[in-house]
C-alpha atoms as one frame of an Amber mdcrd trajectory, in Angstrom:
protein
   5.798  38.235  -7.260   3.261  35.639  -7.000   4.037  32.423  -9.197   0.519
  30.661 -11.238   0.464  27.187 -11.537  -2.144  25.101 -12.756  -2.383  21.583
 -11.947  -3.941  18.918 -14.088  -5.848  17.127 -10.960  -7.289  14.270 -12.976
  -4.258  12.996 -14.993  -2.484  10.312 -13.546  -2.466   6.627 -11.839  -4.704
   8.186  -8.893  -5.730  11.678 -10.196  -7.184  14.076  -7.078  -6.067  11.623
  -4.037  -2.565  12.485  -5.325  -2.336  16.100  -7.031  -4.682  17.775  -4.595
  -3.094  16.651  -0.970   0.506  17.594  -2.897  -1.073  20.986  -4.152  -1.944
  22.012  -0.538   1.418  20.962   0.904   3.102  22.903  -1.661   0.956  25.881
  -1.232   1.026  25.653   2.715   5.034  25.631   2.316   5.443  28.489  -0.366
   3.457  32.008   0.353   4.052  32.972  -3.064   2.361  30.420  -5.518  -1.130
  30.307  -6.591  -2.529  27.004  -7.352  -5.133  26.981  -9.974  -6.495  23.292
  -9.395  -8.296  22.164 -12.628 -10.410  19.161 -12.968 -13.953  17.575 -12.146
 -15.034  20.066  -9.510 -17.208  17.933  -7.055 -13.934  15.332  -6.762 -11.237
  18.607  -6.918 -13.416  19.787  -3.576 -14.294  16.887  -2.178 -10.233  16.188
  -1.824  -9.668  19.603  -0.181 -12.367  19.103   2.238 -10.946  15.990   3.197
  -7.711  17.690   3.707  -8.818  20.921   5.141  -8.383  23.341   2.436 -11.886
  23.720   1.373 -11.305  27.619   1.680  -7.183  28.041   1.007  -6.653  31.840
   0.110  -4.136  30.508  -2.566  -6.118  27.887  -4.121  -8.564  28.400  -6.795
 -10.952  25.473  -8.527 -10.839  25.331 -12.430 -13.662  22.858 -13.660 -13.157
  20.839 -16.568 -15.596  17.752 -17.680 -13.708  15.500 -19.026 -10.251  13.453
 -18.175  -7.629  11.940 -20.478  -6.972   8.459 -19.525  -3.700   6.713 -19.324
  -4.984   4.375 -22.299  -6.748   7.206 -24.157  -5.277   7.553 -28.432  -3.282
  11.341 -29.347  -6.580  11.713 -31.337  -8.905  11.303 -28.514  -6.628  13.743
 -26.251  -6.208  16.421 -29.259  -9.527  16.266 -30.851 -12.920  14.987 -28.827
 -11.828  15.836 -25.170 -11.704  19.735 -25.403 -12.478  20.211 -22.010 -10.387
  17.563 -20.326  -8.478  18.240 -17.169  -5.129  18.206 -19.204  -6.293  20.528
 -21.549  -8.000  23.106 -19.489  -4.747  23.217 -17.773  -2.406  24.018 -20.638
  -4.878  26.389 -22.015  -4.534  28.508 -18.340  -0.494  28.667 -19.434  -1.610
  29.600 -23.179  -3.952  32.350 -22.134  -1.607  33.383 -19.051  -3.712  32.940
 -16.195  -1.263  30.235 -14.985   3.168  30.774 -15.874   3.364  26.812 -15.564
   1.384  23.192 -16.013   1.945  20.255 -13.646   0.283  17.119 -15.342   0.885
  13.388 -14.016  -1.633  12.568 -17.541  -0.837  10.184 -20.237   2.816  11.473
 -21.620   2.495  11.355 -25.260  -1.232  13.208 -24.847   0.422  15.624 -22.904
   3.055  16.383 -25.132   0.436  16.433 -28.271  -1.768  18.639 -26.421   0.778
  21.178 -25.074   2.477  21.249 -28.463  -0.597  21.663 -30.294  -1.845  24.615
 -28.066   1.374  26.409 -26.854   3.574  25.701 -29.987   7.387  25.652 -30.740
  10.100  28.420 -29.747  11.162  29.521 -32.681  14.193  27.625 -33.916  13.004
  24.638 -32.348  11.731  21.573 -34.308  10.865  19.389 -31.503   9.969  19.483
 -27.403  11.902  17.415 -25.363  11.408  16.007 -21.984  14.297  16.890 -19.490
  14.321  15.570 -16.125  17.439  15.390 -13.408  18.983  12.713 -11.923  21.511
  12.321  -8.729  25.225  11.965  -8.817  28.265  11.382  -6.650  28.949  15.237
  -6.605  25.579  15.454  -4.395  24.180  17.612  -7.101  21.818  17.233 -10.376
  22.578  16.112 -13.656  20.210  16.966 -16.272  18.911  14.587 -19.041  17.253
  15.238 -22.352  15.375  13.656 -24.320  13.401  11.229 -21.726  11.221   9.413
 -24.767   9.449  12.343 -26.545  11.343  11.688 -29.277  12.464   8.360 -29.821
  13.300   9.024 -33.524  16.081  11.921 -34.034  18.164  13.316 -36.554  21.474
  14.934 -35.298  19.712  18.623 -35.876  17.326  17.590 -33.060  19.680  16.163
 -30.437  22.137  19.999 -31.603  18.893  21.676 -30.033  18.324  19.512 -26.955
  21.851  20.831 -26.044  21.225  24.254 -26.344  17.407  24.139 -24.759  19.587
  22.062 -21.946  22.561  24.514 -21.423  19.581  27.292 -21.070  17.962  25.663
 -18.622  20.831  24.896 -16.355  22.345  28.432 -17.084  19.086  29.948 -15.620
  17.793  27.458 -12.942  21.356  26.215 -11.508  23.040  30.003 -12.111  26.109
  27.782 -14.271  27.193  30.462 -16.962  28.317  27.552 -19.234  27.198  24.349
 -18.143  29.037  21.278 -19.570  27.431  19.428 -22.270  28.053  15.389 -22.643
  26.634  13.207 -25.499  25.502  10.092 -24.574  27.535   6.978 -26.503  28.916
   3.619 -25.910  32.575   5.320 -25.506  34.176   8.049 -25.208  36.005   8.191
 -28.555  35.067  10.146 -31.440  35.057   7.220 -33.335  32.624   5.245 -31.676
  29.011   5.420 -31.791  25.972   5.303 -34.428  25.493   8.181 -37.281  23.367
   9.536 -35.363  25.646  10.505 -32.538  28.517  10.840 -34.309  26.875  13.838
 -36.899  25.182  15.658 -33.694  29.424  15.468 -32.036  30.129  17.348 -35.046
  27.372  19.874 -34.633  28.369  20.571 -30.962  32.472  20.854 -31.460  31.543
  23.319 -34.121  29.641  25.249 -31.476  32.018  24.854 -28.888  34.679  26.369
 -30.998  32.993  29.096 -31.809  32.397  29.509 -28.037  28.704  29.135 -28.196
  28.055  25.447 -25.802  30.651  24.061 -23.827  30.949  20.508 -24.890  32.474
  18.243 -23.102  32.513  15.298 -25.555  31.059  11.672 -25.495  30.173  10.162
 -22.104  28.809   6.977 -21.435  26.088   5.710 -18.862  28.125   5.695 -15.791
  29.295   9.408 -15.891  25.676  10.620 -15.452  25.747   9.483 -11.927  29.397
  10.277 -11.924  28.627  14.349 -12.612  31.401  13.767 -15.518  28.594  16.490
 -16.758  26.148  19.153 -16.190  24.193  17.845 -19.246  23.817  14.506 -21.049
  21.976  14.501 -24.500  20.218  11.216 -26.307  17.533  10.518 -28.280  13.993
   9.462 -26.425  14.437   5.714 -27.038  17.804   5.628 -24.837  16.862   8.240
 -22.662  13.810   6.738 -21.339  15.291   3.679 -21.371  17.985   5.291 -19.237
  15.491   6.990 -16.485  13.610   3.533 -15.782  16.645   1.280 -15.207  18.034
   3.892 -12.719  14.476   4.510 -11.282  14.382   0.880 -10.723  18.364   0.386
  -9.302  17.230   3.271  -6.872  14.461   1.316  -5.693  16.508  -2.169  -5.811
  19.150  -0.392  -3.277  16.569   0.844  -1.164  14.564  -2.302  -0.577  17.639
  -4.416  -0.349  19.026  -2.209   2.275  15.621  -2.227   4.404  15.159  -6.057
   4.077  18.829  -7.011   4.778  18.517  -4.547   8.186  15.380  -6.035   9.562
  17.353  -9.838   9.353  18.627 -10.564  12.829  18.999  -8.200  15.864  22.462
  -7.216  15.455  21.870  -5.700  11.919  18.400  -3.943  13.371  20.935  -2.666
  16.222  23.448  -1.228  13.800  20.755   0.091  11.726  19.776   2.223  15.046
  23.286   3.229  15.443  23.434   4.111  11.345  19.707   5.634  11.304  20.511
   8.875  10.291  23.098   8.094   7.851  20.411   6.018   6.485  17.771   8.116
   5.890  20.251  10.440   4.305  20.607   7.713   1.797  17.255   6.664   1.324
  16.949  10.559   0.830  19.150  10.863  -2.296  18.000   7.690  -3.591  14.482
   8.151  -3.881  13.501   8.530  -7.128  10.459  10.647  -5.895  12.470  13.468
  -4.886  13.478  13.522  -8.565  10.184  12.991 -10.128   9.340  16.419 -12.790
  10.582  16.390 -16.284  10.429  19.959 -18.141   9.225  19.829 -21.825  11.421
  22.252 -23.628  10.952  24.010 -26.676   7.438  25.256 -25.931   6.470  28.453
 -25.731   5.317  27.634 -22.255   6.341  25.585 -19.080   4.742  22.384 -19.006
   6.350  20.064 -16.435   5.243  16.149 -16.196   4.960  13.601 -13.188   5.501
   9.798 -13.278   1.428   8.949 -13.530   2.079   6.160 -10.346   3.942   8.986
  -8.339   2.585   9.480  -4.748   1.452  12.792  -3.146   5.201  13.120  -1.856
   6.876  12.909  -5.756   3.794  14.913  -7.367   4.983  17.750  -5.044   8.234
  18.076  -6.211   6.860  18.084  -9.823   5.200  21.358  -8.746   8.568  22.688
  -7.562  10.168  22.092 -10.438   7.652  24.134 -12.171   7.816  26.344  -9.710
  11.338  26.825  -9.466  11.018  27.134 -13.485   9.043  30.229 -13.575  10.446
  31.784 -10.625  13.565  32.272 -12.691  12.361  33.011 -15.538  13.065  30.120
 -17.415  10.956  30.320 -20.763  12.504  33.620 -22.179  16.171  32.713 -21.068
  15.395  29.495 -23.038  14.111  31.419 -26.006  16.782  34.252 -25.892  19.456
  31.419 -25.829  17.859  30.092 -29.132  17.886  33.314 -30.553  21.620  33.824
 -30.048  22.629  30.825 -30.517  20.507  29.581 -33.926  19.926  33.226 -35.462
  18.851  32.074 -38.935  16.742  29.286 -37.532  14.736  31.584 -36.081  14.675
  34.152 -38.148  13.562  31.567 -40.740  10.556  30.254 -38.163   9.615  33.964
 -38.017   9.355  34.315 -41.701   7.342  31.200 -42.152   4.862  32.536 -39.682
   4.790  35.680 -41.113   3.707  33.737 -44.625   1.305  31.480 -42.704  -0.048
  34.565 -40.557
């Protein structure tokens, strides 16, 4: 089965010099995806001239006339640029030309737009972005909400957790992924409202079998893998992602400076250079750069807008890894059986609004 992604080629710190050199990688490497490359067509082909791809049998050129800019207001992005890069894009997963959106545009016009045009699962009040991170089990740990919602009741943070446990279930083949709540302790008595109200939510759920929560865990078990899962609100989440974004680069360029001093590290650092690029592997931030918004009723994954060509290919894997397996309907049939009269009240309310 061939696997449709369009690619928002404008959005971003460097738009086409970025997205287009990472779409052809990613096509060259995978014989089963189908870029759909959307943006200003003259720059979109210029880029794949430059790179060779002018006539790729898996690459196809979507124009759109306008772009959404980094600065640009929700209003600009939702209303008065209808045929922006960013747009066009999500529209291809709306109509389903395309099974998935790659966008490195201006977050909170990206999450406007998508939610405007692809709407909620039913049962779900609000999208949130979910990204993974590395830990010292050499595998992923997932992290929801990264800042699309930096106001939450406990209701919202109870769905995050299920959305979460779906996509691990479906992308990392865990049957019941563990579920952590992000606090400042690990006892039930700690924490804000907030946290403690959504605790309740979730040890009601695990009783009844439905998520396997863990408990409270703090900042240090994400990159322990305490967890499969570790839900917040937006405002700590995002906080969260750019101090360890920034740690992973702070170990990096410490460890390349303090090798170059003197001739005896530079020698060890030959003896160690394999070892070390191991590390520098699992450090890079880049390798982790793709956050999921869940809760739509499509896939629309997001890059860092400064990422290089490098990161803004593994965006496109996570989006292609996403619809390879299928990831929207597991989500929604895990809503379904897990909130049955939230969704059976969404379905009424469209029914009255139909």
């Amino acid at each position: 089965m061939t696997v449709r992604i369009s690619i928002d080629c404008m959005g971003g710190d460097h738009g086409p010099s970025v997205t287009v050199p990472a779409s052809v990688a990613f096509a060259n490497r995978e014989s089963d995806v189908r870029l759909l490359l959307v943006g200003r067509e003259d720059a979109v082909r210029a880029e794949l001239a430059r790179h060779g791809a002018t006539d790729h049998p898996r690459i196809e050129v979507v124009n759109a006339t306008e772009v959404v800019e980094m600065d640009d207001p929700l209003e600009v992005a939702l209303r008065r640029k209808k045929d922006s890069s960013m747009r066009v894009a999500i529209s291809l997963v709306k109509d389903g030309s395309a099974q998935a959106c790659v966008s490195a545009g201006n977050t909170g016009a990206l999450m406007a737009v998508s939610r405007y045009l692809l709407k909620t699962l039913a049962g779900v009040d609000r999208p949130a972005i979910c990204t993974i991170l590395p830990n010292q089990k050499d595998g992923p740990t997932y992290v929801l909400d990264l800042g699309a919602n930096v106001d939450c009741e406990p209701l919202h943070l109870h769905q995050f957790a299920l959305m979460g446990s779906a996509l691990v279930a479906a992308v990392e083949g865990h049957a019941r992924p563990t579920v952590g709540l992000l606090n400042v302790g690990a006892e039930d008595i700690k924490g804000n409202e907030l946290v403690k109200q959504t605790a309740e939510l979730l040890r009601a759920d695990h009783a009844k079998g439905l998520i396997n929560f863990y408990g409270n865990v703090e900042g240090n078990d994400i990159f322990e893998g305490t967890t499969d899962i570790v839900v917040c609100d937006g405002f700590v989440g995002n906080v969260t992602l750019k101090a360890a974004e920034g740690l992973g680069r702070l170990i990096k360029g410490v460890l390349t400076s303090e090798l170059k001093k003197g001739w005896l590290n530079m020698l060890g650092a030959l003896i160690a250079s394999r070892a070390l690029r191991r590390i520098s592997q699992r450090l890079n931030p880049s390798r982790y750069n793709g956050a999921s918004l869940l809760g739509l009723r499509g896939l629309v994954f997001k890059s860092h807008g400064g990422e290089s060509a490098y990161g803004f290919e593994w965006a496109i894997r996570r989006a292609y890894e996403a619809a390879r397996h299928d990831v929207l309907s597991r989500i929604e049939t895990s809503i379904a059986e897990l909130m049955p009269q939230a969704t059976a009240a969404h379905a009424i309310n469209e029914q009255k609004t139909a």
